[in-house]
DODOLO-10489 format. One record per residue (C-alpha): x, y, z. Coordinates in steps of 0.25 Angstrom, whole numbers, padded with zeros to 4 digits, always signed. Layout:
BEGIN
XYZ;...
% end
This chain:
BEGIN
-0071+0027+0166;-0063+0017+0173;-0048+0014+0169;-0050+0002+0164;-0060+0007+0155;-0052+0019+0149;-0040+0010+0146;-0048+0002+0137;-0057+0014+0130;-0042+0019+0128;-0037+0006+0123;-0048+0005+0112;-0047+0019+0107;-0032+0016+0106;-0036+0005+0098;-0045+0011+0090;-0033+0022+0088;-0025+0011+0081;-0034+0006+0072;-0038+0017+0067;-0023+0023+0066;-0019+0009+0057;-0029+0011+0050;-0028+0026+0045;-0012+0022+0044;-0010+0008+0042;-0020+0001+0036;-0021-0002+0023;-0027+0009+0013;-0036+0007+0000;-0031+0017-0010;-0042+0024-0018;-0042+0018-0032;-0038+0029-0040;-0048+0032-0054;-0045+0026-0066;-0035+0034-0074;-0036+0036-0088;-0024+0033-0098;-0014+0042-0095;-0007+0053-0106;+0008+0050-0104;+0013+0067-0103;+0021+0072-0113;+0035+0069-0115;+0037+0083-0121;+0027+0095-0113;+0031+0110-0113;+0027+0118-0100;+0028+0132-0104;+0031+0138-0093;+0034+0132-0075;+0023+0140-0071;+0013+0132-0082;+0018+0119-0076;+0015+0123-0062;+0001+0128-0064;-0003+0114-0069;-0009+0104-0061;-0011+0092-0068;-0024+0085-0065;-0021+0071-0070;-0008+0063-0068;-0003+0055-0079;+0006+0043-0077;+0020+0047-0083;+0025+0040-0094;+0032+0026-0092;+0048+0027-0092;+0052+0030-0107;+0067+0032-0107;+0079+0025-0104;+0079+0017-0090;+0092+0018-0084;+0093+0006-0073;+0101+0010-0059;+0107-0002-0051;+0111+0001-0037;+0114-0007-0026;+0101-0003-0020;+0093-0001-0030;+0088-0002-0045;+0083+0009-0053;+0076+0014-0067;+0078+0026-0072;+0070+0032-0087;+0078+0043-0093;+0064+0047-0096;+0062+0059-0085;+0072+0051-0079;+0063+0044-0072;+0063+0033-0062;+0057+0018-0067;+0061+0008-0056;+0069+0009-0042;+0071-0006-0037;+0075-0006-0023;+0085-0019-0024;+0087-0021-0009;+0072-0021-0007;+0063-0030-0013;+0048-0030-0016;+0045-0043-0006;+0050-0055+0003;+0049-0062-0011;+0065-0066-0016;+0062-0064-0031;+0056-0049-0027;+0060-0039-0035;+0065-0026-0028;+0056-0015-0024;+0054-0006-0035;+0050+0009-0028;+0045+0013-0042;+0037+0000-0044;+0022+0004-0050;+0025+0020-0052;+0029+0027-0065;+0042+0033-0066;+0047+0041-0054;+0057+0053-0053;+0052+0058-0066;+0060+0074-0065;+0054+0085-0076;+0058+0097-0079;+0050+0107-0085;+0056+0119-0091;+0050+0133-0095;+0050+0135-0110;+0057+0122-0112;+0051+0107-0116;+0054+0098-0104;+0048+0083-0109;+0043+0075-0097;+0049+0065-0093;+0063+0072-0097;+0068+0063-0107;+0082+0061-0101;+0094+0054-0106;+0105+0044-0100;+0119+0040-0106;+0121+0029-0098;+0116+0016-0098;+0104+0009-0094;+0110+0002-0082;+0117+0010-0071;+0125+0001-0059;+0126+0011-0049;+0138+0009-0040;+0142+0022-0035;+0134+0035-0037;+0131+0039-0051;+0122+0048-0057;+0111+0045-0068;+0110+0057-0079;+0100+0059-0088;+0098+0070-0095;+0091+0076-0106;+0091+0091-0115;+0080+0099-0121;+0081+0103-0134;+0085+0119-0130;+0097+0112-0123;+0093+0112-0109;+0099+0101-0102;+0092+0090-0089;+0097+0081-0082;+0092+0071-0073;+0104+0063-0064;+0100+0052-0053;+0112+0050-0044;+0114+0036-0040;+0121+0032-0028;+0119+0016-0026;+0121+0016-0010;+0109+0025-0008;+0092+0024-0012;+0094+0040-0016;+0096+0045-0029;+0101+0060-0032;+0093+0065-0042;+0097+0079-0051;+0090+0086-0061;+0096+0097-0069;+0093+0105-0078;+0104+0113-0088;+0096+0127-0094;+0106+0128-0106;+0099+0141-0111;+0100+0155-0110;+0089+0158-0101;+0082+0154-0088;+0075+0141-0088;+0061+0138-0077;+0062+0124-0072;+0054+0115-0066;+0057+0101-0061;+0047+0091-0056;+0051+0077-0051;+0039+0068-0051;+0037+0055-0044;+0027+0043-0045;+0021+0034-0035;+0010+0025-0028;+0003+0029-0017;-0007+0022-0007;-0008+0007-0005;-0001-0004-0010;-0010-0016-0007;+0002-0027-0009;+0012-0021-0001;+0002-0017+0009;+0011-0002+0009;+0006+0012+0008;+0013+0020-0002;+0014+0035+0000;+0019+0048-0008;+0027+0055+0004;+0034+0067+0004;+0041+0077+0014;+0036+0092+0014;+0042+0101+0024;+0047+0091+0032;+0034+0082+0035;+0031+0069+0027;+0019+0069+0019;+0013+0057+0015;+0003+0055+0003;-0004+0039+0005;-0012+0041-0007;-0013+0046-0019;-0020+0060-0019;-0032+0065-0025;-0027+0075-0031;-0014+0083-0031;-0007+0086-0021;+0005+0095-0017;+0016+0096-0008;+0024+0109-0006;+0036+0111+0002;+0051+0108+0004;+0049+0093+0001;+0060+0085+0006;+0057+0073-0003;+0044+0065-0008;+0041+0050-0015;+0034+0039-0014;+0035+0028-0002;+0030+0015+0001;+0031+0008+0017;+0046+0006+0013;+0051+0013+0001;+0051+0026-0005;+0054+0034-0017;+0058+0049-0014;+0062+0061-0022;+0070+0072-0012;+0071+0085-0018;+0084+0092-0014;+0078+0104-0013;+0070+0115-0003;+0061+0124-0003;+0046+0122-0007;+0043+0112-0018;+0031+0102-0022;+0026+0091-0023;+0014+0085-0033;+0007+0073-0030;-0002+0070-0040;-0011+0055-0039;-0010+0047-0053;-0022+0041-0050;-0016+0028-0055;-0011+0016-0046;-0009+0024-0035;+0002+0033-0043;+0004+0046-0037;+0015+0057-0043;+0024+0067-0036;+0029+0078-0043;+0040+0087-0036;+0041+0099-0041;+0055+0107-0040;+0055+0123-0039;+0052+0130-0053;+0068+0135-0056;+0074+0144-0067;+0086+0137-0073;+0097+0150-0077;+0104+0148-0091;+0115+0137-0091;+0111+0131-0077;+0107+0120-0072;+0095+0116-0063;+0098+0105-0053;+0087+0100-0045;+0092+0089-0035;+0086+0077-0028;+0086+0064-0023;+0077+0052-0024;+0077+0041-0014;+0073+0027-0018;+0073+0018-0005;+0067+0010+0006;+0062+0020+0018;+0072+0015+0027;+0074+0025+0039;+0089+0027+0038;+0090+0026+0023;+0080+0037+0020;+0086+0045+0032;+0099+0046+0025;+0092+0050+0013;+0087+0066+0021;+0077+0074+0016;+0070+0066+0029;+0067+0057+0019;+0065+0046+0032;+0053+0053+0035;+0045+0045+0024;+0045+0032+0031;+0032+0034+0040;+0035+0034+0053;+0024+0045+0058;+0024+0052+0070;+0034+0040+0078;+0046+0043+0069;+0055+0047+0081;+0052+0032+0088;+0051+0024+0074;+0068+0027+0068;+0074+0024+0082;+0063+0009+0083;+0069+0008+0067;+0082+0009+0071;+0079+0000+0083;+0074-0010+0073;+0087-0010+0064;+0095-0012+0074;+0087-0024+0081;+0086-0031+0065;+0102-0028+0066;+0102-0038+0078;+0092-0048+0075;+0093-0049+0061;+0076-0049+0058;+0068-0039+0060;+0057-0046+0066;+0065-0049+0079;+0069-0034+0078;+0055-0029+0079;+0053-0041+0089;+0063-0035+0099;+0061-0019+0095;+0046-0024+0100;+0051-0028+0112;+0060-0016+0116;+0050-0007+0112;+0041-0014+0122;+0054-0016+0132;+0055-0002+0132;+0040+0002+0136;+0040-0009+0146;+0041+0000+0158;+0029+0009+0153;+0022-0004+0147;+0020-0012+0161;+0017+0001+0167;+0007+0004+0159;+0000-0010+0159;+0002-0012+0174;-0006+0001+0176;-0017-0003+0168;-0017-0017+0174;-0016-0011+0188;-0027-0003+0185;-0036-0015+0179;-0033-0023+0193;-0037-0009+0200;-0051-0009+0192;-0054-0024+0193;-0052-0024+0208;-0064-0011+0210;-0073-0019+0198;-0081-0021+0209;-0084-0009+0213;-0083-0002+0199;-0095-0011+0196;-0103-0009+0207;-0101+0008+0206;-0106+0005+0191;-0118-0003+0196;-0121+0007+0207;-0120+0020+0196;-0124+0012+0183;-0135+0023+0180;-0127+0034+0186;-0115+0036+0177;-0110+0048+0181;-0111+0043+0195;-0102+0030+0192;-0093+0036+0185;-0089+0044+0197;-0089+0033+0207;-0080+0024+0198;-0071+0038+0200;-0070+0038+0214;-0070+0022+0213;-0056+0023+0204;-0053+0034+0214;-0053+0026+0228;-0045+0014+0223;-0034+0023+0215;-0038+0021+0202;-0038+0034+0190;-0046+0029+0177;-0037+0040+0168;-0023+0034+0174;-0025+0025+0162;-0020+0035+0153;-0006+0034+0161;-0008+0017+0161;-0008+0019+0143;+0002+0030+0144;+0013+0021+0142;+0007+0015+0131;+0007+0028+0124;+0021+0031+0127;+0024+0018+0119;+0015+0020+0107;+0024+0028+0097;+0033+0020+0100;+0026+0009+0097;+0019+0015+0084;+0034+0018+0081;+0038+0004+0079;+0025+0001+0074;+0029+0010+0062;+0044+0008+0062;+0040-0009+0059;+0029-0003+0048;+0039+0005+0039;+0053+0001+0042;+0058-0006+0028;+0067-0016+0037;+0057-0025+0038;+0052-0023+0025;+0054-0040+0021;+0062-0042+0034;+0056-0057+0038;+0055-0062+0052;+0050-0077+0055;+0037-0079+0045;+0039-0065+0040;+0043-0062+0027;+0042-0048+0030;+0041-0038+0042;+0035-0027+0034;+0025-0035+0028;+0012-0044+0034;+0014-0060+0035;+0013-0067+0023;+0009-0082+0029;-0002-0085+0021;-0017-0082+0015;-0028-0088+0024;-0034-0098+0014;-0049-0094+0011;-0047-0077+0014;-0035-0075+0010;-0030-0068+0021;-0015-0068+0025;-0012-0078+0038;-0003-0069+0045;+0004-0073+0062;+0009-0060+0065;-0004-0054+0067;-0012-0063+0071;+0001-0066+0083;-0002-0050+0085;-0016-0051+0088;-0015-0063+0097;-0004-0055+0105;-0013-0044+0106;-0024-0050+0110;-0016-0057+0121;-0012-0045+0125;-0025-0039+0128;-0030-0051+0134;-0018-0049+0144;-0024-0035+0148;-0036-0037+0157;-0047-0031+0149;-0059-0034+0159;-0058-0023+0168;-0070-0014+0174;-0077-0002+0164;-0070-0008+0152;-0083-0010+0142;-0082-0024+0136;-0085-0017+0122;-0072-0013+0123;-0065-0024+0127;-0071-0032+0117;-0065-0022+0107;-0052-0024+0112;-0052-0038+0111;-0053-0037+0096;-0042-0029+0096;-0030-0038+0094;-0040-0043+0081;-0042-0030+0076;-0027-0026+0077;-0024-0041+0069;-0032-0037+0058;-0028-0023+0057;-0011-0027+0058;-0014-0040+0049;-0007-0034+0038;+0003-0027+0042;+0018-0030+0043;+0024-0041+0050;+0033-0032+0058;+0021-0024+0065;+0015-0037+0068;+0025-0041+0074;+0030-0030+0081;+0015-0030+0089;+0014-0044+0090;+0026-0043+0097;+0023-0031+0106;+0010-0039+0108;+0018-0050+0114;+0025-0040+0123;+0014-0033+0129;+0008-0047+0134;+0021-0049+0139;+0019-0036+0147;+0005-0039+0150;+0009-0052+0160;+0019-0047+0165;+0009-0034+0170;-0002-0044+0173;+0007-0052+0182;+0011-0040+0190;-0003-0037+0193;-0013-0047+0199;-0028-0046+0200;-0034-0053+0212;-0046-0053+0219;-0040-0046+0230;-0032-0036+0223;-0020-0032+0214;-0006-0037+0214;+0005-0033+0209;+0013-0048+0206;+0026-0041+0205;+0025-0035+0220;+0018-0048+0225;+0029-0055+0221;+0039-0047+0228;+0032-0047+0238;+0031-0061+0240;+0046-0063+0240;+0050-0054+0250;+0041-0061+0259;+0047-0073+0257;
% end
């Protein structure tokens, strides 16, 4: 197999490679339909468990929706954000995000990361011999609305009627997206008291067709993220020291961080309504001594997924946002991106110009790489000749042909395999490139950053429906595909042993690749259609150096040199 030949099978496998990877990973997924659920039995506000070890043999076989906030709502105003809390489980109703709104749209409301699930947060204790209702009906004795202004803690509390006293305390500080969480428990009796504490939290899971965003249960179990993108079949468990858990979109998330080691667990349990999936963490059983108290500590972090934000929180909470295996060369190319926006104000012309240092920086490796396989091309079109005629002579002799066509590579200096070493640069650059790819796809920067006719970065083009199919007109893509295709027609594709199956399959490639990026965000789009751009700049320049002609090769860079020292 000749070189020529090999470059292109390797190409198209490559391709296939890719499209194949978008789409296990970044095309869009129907969500099964989850079956019809019957009316749900709201639980009982007052249940008695008997005994820790009766609560923890059961395993509940159908999930019912929890009741709808019943007790006082307690509004918290910060400067960053708004929230609702019910004294009933102490539960949380809303959190508005106030520096994040829902669209480009200037009447949007804020993003509400509770928006469409029932109360979250919900804490239950559940105490041997003793009735625990749930939720805990906790009370408050302050007022409904709270202006947070420096850090203040949220007490509710609640007594059973043998004395035994809970309290639930959210600690408010209004610079920051986390929220301190305590939950005590006072045993004023005369003897020991088994406890268990369960925090349960709801959310959706799979796709969300209007915001064209995968919504994921995610968690972090013995240091390693485990992701959960649809809502499971049946229940399923995770053990281990968990460093937190929640529920996240592309750029938000709602995280509950236990301050605690050792071995816990986690329940995720399917709805089976909407998408609605519940996680139920469950603290270590504990035996509460006679006139202590039983403090279980937290934190709960309501906020964008932004790198330096969730960084500060710990836990490696930055973790969440999805990265993958490029992590390493993602946070320096985000920082890089900062820093450009900082300059330039828009963060269109930062992705512009990080493009183009990206591309400055491979250059060497870049036009090495592309003047080896066009070397290589001139080196295969000058034998065509005799490549034919060997093919002629041995066309009922394979065997035979190929061994000749060996020893023809072999007299004029040519390796088919030194192929691999002409695409090795190009695999040097690829993390890199998938690095940035990722770094555009989930940074919240560009989350309704415009740029020209773009409303917003992290979304597709909005122009308008083409009448009579309904189908968005979109430039970005369509300039994309046109760059590729320019691209590819730059790169002499008529060489010797290449099979014109497969270069009429490469040809629809640039198509291909315009359909499958059609909906993705503006950033991405731009981001290739700019590296697109590059690469045809590089292209001329390596065509110019070297020059095909009917008596040879040359290289235009040395003929030029040459010619002026002669003058």
């Amino acid at each position: 197999m000749d070189r020529t030949k090999l470059n292109y099978i390797l190409f198209f496998v490559m391709s296939l490679i890719i499209i194949i990877l978008y789409t296990s990973f970044f095309a869009p997924k129907t969500p099964k339909k989850p079956p019809e659920q019957g009316k749900a039995i709201d639980p009982s506000p007052q249940r008695q468990t008997s005994t820790i070890e009766e609560k923890q043999s059961k395993q509940s076989t159908k999930l019912e929706l929890p009741i709808l906030p019943e007790g006082k709502l307690i509004t918290i105003k910060t400067p960053l954000y708004t929230g609702i809390i019910d004294t009933a489980g102490g539960r949380i109703v809303e959190w508005r995000l106030d520096k994040f709104k829902e669209s480009t749209d200037n009447n949007s409301p804020p993003v509400n990361l509770l928006k469409g699930s029932p109360p979250a947060f919900n804490t239950y204790s559940e105490l041997k011999d003793f009735r625990i209702p749930n939720p805990i009906p906790f009370e408050f004795d302050g007022v409904n609305e709270v202006d947070v202004t420096e850090k203040q803690e949220i007490t509710l509390y609640w007594k059973t009627t043998d004395g035994i006293e809970l309290r639930k305390i959210y600690e408010i500080d209004p610079s920051s997206y986390v929220v301190g969480l305590r939950f005590e428990v006072k045993n004023t009796t005369e003897t020991h008291v088994g406890e268990t504490l369960t925090v349960e939290q709801y959310g959706k899971v799979g796709k969300e067709a209007k915001k064209n965003d995968d919504r994921s249960f995610i968690t972090m179990v013995y240091n390693k993220v485990k992701r959960v993108d649809k809502p499971p079949k049946e229940d399923d468990v995770f053990k281990g020291t968990i460093n937190w858990l929640g529920f996240s979109d592309k750029y938000f998330i709602s995280a509950f961080l236990p301050d605690i080691g050792g071995e816990t667990e986690i329940n995720l349990a399917n709805v089976e309504k909407d998408q609605l999936v519940r996680a139920a963490f469950d603290y270590p059983s504990d035996s509460i001594p006679p006139g202590n108290i039983s403090v279980h500590k937290s934190k709960l972090y309501l906020g964008p997924m932004e790198y330096e934000v969730l960084r500060s929180v710990g836990y490696d909470l930055e973790k969440a946002i999805k990265y993958g295996w490029v992590g390493p060369l993602a946070r320096p190319l985000l920082w890089l991106l900062k820093e450009l926006d900082r300059v330039f104000k828009n963060y269109g012309i930062a992705i512009i110009v990080i493009t183009i240092i990206v591309r400055a920086v491979f250059l060497p490796l870049t036009i090495k790489s592309m003047g080896s396989i066009k070397a290589m091309q001139v080196k295969m079109q000058e034998i065509k000749p005799k490549i034919d005629a060997l093919k002629e002579k041995y066309k009922d002799d394979k065997a035979r042909q190929n061994a000749e066509l060996m020893k023809l590579y072999t007299s004029q200096g040519i390796n088919p395999l030194s192929s691999l070493g002409g695409c090795l640069p190009l695999v040097i650059q690829f993390p890199v490139f998938i690095a940035l790819y990722d770094v555009l796809l989930y940074s919240i920067d560009l989350r309704h950053s415009s740029f020209l006719w773009i409303k917003d970065l992290s979304s597709p083009e909005n122009l308008f429906n083409i009448p009579g199919i309904g189908i968005p007109f979109r430039i970005l893509p369509l300039a994309m595909g046109a760059s590729w295709y320019a691209s590819q027609k730059l790169t002499p594709t008529a060489a010797p042993g290449v099979d014109n199956m497969q270069m009429k399959m490469m040809e629809f490639m640039p198509l291909i690749f315009t359909i499958m990026f059609w909906g993705l965000p503006s950033g991405l789009i731009l981001y290739w259609t700019v590296s697109n751009i590059l690469s045809i700049v590089q292209q001329l320049y390596v065509n110019r150096r070297f020059i095909v002609s009917k008596g040879g090769t040359k290289d235009a860079g040395s003929d030029r040199k040459r010619r002026k020292n002669s003058v």
